[in-house]
Structure formats: structure tokens, C-alpha cells
MMTF fields as JSON, N, C-alpha, C and O atoms, coordinates in Angstrom:
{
  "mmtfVersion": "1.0.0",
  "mmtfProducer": "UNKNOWN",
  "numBonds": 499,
  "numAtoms": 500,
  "numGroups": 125,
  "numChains": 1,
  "numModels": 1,
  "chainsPerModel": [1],
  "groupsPerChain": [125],
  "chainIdList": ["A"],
  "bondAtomList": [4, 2, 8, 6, 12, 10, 16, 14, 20, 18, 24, 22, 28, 26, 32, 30, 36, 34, 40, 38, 44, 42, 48, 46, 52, 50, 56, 54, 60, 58, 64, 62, 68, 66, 72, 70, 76, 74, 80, 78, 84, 82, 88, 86, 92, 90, 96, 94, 100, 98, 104, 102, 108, 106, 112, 110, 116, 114, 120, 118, 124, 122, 128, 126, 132, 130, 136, 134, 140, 138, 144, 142, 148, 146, 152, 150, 156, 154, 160, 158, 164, 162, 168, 166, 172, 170, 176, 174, 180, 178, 184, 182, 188, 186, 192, 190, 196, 194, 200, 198, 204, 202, 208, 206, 212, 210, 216, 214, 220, 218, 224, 222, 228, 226, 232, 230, 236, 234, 240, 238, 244, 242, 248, 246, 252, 250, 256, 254, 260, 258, 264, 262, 268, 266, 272, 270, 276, 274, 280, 278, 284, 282, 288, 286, 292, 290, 296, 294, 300, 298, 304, 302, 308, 306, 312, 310, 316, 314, 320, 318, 324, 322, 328, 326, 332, 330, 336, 334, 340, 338, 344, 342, 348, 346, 352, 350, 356, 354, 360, 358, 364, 362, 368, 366, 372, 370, 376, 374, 380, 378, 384, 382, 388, 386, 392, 390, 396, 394, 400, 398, 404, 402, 408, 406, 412, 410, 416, 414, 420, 418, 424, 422, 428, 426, 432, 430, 436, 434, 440, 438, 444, 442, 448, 446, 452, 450, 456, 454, 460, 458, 464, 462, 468, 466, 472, 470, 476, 474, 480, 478, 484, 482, 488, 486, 492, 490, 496, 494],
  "bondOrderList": [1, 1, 1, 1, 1, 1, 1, 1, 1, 1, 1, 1, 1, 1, 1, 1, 1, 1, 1, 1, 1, 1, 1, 1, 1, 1, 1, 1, 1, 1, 1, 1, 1, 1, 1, 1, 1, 1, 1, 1, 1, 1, 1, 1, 1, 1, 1, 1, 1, 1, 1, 1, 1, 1, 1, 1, 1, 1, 1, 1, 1, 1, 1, 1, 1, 1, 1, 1, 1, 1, 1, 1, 1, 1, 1, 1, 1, 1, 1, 1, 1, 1, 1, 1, 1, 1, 1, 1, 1, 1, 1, 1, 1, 1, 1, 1, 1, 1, 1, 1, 1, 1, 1, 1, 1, 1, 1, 1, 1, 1, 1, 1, 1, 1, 1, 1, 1, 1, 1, 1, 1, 1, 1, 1],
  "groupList": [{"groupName": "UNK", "atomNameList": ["N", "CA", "C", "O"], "elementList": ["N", "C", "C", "O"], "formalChargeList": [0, 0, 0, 0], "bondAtomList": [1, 0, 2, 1, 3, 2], "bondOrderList": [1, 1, 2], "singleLetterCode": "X", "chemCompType": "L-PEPTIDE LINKING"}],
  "groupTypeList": [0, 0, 0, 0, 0, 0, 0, 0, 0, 0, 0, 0, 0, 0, 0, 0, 0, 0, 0, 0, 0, 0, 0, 0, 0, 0, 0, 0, 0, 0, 0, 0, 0, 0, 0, 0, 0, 0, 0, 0, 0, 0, 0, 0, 0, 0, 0, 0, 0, 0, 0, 0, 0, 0, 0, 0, 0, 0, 0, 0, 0, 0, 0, 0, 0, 0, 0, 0, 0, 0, 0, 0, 0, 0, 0, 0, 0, 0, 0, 0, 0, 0, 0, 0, 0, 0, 0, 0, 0, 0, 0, 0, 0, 0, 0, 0, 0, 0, 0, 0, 0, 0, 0, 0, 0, 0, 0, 0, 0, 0, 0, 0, 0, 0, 0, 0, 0, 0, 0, 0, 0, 0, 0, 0, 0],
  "groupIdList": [1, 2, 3, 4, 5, 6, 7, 8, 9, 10, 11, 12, 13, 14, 15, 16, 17, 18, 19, 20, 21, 22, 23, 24, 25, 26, 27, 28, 29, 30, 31, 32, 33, 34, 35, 36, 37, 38, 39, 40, 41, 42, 43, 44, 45, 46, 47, 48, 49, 50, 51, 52, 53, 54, 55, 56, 57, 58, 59, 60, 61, 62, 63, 64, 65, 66, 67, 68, 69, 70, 71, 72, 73, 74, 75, 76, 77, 78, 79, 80, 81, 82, 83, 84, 85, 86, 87, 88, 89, 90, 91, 92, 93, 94, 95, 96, 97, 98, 99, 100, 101, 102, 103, 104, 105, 106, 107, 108, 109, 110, 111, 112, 113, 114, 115, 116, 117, 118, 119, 120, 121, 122, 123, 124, 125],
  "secStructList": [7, 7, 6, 6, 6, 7, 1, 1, 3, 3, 3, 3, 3, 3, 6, 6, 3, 3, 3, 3, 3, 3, 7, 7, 6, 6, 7, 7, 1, 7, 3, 3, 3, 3, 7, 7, 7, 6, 6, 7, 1, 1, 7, 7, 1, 7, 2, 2, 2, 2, 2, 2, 2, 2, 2, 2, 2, 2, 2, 2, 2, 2, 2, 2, 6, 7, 2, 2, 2, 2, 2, 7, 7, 7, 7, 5, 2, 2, 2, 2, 2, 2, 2, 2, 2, 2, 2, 2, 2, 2, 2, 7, 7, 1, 6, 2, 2, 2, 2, 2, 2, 2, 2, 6, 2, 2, 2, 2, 2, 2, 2, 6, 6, 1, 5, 4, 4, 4, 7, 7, 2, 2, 2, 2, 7],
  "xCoordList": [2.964, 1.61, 1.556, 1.682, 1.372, 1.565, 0.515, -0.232, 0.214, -0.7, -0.248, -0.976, 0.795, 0.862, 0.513, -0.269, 0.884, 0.686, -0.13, -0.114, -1.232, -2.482, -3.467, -4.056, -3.829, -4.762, -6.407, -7.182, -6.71, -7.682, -7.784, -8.875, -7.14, -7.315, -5.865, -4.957, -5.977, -5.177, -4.756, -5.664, -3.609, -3.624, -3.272, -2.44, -4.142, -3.915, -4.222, -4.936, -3.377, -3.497, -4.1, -4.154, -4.819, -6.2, -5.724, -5.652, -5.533, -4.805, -4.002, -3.876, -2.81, -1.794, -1.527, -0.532, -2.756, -3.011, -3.54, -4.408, -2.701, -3.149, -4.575, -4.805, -5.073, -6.381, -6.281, -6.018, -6.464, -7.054, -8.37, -9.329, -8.524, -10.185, -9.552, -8.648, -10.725, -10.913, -12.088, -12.944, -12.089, -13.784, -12.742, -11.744, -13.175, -12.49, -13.188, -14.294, -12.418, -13.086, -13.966, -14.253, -15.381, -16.411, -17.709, -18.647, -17.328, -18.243, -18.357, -17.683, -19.45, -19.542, -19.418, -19.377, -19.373, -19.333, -17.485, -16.608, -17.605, -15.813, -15.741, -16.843, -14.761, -14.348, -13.468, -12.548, -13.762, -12.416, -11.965, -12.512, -11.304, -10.97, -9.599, -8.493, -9.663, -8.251, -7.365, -7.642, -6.132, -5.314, -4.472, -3.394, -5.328, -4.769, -4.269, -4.76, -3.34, -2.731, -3.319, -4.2, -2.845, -4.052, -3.263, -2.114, -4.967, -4.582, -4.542, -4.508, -4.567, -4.834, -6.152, -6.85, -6.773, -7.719, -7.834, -8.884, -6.289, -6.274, -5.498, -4.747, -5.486, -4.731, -3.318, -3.28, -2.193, -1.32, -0.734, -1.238, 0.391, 0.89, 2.553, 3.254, 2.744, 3.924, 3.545, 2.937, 4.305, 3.644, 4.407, 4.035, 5.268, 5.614, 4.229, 3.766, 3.778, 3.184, 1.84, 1.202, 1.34, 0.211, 0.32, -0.694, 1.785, 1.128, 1.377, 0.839, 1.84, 1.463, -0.104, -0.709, -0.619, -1.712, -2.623, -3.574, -2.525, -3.102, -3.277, -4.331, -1.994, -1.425, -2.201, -2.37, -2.763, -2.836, -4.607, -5.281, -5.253, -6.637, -7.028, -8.118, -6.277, -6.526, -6.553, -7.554, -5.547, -5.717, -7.036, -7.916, -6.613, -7.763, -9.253, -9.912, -9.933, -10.573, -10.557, -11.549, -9.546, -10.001, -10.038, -10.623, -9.441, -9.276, -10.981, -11.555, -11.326, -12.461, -13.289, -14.403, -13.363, -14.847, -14.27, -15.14, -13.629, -12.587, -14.027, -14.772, -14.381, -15.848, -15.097, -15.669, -13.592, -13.071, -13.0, -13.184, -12.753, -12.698, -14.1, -14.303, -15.084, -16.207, -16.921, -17.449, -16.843, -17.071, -16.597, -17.168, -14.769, -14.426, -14.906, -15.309, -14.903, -15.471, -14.396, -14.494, -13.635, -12.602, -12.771, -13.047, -12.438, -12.826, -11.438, -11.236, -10.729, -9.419, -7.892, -7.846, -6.869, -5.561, -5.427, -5.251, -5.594, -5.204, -6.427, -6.141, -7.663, -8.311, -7.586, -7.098, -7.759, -6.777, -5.435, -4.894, -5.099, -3.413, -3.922, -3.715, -4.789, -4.975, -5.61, -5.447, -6.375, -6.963, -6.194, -6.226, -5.311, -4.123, -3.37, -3.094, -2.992, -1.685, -2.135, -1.324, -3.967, -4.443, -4.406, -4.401, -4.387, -4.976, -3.133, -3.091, -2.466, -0.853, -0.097, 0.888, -0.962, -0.203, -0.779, -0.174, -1.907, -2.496, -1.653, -0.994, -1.963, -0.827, 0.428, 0.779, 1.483, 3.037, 2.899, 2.047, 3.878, 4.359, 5.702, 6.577, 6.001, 8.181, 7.951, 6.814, 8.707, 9.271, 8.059, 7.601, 7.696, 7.433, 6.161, 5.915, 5.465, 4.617, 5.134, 4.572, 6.521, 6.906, 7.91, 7.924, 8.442, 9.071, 8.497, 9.019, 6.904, 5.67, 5.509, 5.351, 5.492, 4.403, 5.752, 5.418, 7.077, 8.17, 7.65, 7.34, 7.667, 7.949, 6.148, 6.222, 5.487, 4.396, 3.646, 2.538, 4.945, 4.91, 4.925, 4.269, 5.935, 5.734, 4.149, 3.433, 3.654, 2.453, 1.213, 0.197, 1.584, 0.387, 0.416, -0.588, 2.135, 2.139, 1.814, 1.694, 1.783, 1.675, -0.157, -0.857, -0.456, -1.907, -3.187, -4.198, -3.122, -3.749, -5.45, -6.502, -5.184, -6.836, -6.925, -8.106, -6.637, -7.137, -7.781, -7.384, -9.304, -9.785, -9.324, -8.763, -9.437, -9.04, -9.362, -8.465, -10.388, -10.655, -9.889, -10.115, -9.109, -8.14, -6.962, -6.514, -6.242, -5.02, -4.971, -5.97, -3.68, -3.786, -2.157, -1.355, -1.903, -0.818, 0.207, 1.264, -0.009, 0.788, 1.13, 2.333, 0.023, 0.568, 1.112, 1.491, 1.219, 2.41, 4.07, 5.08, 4.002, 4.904, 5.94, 6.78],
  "yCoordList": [-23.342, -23.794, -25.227, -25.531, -26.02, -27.674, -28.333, -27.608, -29.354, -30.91, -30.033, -29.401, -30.287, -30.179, -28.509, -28.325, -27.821, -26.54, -25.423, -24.289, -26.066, -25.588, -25.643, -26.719, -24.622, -24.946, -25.277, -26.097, -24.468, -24.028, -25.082, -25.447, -25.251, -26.461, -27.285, -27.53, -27.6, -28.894, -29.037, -29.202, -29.044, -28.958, -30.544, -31.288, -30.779, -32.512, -32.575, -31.972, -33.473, -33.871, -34.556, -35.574, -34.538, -35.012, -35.17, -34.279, -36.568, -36.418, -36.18, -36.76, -35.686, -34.877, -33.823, -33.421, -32.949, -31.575, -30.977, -31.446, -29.732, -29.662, -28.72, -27.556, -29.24, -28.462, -28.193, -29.131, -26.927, -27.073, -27.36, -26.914, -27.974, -27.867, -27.991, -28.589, -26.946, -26.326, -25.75, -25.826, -24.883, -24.157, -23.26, -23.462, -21.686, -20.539, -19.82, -20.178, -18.87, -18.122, -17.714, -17.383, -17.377, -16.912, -17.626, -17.034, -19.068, -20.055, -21.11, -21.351, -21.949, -23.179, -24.476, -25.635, -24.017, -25.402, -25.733, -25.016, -26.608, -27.198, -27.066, -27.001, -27.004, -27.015, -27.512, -27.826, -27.698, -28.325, -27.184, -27.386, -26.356, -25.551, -25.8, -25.767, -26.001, -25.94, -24.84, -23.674, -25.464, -23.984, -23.97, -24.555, -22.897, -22.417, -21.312, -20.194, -21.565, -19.809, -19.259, -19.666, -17.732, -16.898, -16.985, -16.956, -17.119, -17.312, -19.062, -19.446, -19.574, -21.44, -21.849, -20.965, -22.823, -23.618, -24.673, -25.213, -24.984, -26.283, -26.11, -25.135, -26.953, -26.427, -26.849, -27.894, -26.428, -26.248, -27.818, -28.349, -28.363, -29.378, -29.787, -30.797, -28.157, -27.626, -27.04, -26.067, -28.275, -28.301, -26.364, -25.6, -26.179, -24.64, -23.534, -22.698, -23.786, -22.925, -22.852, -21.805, -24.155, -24.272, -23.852, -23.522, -23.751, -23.513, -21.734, -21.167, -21.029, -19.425, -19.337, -18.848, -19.955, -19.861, -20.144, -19.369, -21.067, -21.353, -20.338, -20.133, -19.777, -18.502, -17.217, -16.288, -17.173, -15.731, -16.193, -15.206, -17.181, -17.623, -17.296, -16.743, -17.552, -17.262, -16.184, -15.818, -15.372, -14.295, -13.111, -12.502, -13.19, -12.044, -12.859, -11.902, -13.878, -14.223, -13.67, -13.495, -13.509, -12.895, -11.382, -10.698, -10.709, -9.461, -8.856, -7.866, -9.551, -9.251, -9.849, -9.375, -10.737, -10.882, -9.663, -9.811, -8.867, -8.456, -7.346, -7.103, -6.85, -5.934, -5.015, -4.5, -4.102, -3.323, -2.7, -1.495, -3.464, -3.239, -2.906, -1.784, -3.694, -3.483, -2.043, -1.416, -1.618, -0.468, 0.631, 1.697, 0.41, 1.831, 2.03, 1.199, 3.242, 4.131, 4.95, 5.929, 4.362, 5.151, 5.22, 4.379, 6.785, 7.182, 7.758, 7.626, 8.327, 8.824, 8.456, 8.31, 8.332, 7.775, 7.843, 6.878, 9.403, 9.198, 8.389, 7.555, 8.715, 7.57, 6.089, 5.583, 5.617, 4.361, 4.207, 3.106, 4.885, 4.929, 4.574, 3.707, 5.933, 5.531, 4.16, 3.675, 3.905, 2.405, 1.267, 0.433, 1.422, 0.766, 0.229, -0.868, 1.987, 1.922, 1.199, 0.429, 1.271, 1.326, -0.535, -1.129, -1.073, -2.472, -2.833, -4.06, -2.59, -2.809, -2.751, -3.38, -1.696, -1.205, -2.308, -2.593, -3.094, -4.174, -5.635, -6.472, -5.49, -6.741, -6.889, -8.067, -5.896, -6.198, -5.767, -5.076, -6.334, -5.929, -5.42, -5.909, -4.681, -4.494, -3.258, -2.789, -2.785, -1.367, -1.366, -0.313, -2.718, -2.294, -1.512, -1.303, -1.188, -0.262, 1.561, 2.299, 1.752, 2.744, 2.524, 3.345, 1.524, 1.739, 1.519, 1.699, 0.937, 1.139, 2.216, 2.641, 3.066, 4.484, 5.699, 6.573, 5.322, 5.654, 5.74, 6.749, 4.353, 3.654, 4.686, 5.298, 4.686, 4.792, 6.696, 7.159, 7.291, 8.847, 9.75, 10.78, 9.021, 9.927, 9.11, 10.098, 8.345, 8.089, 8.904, 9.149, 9.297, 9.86, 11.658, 12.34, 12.335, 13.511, 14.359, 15.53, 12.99, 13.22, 12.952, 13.831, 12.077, 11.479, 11.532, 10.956, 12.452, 12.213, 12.612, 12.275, 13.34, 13.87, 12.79, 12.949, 12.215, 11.269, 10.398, 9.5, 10.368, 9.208, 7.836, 7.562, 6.768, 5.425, 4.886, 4.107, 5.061, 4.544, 5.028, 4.499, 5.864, 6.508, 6.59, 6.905, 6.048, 5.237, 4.006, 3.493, 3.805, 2.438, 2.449, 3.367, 1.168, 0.845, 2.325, 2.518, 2.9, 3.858, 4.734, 4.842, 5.667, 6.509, 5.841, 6.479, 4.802, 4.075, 3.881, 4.058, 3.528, 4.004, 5.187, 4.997],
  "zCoordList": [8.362, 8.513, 8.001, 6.815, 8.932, 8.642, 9.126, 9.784, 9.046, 9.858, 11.644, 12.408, 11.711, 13.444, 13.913, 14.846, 13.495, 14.145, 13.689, 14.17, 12.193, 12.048, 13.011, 13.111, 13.842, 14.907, 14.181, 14.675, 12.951, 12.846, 11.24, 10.802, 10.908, 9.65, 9.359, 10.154, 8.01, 7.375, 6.226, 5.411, 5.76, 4.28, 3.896, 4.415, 2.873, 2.619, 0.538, -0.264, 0.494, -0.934, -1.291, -0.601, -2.346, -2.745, -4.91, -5.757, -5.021, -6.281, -6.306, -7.384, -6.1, -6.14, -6.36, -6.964, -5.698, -5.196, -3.756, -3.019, -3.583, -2.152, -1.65, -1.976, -1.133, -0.69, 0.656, 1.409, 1.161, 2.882, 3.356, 2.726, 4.279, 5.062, 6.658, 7.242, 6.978, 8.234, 8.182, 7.3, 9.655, 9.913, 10.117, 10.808, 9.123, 8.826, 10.362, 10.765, 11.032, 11.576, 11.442, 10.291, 13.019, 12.298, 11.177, 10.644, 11.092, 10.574, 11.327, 12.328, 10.739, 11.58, 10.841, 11.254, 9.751, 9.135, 8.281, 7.8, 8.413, 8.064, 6.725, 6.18, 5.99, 4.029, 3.9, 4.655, 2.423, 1.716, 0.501, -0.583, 0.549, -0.394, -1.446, -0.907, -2.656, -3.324, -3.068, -2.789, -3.224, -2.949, -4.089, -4.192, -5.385, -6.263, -6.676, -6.517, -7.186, -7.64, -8.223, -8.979, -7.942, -8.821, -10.803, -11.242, -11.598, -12.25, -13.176, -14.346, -12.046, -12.22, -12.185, -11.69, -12.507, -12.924, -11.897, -11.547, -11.317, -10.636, -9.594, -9.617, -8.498, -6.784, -6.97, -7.618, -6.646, -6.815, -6.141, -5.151, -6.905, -6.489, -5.91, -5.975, -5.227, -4.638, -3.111, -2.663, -2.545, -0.668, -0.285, 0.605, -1.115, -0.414, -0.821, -0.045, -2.149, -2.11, -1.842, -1.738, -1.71, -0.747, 0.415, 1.029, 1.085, 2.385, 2.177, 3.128, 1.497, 1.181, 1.387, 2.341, 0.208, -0.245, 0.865, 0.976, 1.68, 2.677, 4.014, 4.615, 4.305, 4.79, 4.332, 5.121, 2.786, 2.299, 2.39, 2.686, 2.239, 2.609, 3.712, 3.855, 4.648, 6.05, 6.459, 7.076, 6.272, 6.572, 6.039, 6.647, 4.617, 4.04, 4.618, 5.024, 4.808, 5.642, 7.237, 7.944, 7.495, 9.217, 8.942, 9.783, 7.775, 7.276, 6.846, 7.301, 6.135, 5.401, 6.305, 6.084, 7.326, 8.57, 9.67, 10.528, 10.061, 10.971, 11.567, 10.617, 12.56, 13.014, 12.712, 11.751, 13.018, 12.587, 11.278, 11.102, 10.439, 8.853, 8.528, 8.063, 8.697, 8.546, 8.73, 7.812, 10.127, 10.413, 10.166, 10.393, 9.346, 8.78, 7.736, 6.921, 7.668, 6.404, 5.524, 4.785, 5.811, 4.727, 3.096, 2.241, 3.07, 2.028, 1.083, -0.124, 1.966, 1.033, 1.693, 2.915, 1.042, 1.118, 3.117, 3.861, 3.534, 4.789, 5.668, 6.527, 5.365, 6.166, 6.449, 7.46, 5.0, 5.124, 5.661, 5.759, 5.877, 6.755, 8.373, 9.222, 8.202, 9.685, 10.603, 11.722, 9.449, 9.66, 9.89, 10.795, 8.636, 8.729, 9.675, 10.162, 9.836, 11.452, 12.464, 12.979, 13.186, 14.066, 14.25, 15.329, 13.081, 13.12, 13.066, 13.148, 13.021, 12.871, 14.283, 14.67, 14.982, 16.432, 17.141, 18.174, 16.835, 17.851, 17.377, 17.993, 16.286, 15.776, 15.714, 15.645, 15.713, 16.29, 17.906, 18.465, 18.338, 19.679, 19.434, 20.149, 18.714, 18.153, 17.888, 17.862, 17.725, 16.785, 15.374, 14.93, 14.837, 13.759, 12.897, 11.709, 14.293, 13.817, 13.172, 12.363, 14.049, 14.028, 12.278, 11.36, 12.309, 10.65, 9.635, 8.534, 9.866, 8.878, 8.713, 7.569, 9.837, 9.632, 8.525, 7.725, 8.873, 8.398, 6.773, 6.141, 6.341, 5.392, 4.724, 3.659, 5.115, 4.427, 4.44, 4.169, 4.898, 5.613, 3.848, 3.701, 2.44, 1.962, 1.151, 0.986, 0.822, 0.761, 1.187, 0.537, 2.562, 2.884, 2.934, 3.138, 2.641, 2.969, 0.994, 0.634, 0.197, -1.2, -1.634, -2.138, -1.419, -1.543, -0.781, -1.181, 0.675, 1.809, 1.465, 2.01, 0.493, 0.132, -1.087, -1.397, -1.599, -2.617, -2.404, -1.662, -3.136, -3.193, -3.276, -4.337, -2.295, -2.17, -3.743, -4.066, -4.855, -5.665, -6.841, -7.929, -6.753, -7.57, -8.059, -9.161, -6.457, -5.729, -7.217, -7.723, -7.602, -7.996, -8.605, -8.432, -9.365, -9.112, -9.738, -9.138, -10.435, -11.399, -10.416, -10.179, -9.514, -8.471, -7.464, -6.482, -7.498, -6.175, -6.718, -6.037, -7.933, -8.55, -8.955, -9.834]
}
């Protein structure tokens, strides 16, 4: 994610820190956002990890405006799988929906009635 092949914004240094501005999906007006690590005070002054950060902005932005997400109602471990899978099978075109669902089979044949709010890092462990 660079100057040339950001369609949708720009990451530029400002001080000798990097900020993006663009018009995020779904808005109309353009920004200038720092791109700081979590955890920092101030935008990061390492062009690699701005452009993560820039990468991980963007996305949970199209994630969190998404009409899909919005409208599920998931409530326990397998709801969310299925939500999951469904938004995964539209976004790869490869195999890799099928070695997700692999990868995430004993997850859901252990947890499937559990409340999503319950889930947390210890039982993933």
C-alpha cells in the first residue's frame, strides 16, 4: 500500500511521521489520520509499519461499515463461524475458504453453544 497503488488514499509524512488521508469508504469527506501503534501517543515513524497500520485502518473500516456485519446477529461461537465463513467464501477465490473452515472445525465442534461474550483469549488457548 503506497502513493501509486493506494486507490482510495495516501500515506505522507508530516514531521517525520506518517499519517494517511483519504475518503474511507462510505464517507464523503477526506482525512488526515495518524498512523499509530496501538499503545503510542504518536504516529509511527517506520514507512513499514505505517503501511500495516494503514492496511489494518482500512480494513476494520470496510469491516465495521460492511451492511452484512451489521445485520448479523450473532450471538454464540457457531453463529460467528458461520458469519465468518460466509464473508470468507466471497472474499477468496482459492481453496482457502476450505482450510479456514479446517483450521477453525475444532473451535466450533468444542464452543458452538457459547456465548460470543465469554469466548476470550484463555479458551482459545
Amino acid at each position: 500500500m503506497d502513493r501509486n497503488n493506494m486507490s482510495i488514499g495516501t500515506i505522507f509524512l508530516n514531521h517525520g511521521r506518517y499519517y494517511w488521508r483519504g475518503i474511507l469508504p462510505g464517507e464523503t469527506k477526506r482525512k488526515a489520520i495518524p498512523l499509530k501503534p496501538i499503545g503510542s501517543n504518536h504516529a509511527t515513524k517506520d514507512l513499514g509499519i505505517a503501511k500495516a497500520l494503514a492496511e489494518e485502518l482500512l480494513s476494520q473500516h470496510i469491516y465495521n461499515n460492511s451492511e452484512e456485519v451489521k445485520k448479523m446477529q450473532a450471538k454464540t461461537i457457531a453463529d460467528l463461524i458461520r458469519a465468518y465463513y460466509s464473508y470468507i467464501k466471497k472474499y477468496y477465490n482459492s481453496k482457502e475458504p476450505a482450510n479456514i473452515k479446517y483450521a477453525i472445525e475444532f473451535l466450533r465442534s468444542k464452543y458452538h453453544t457459547m456465548p460470543i461474550e465469554d469466548f476470550g483469549p484463555l479458551k482459545l488457548k
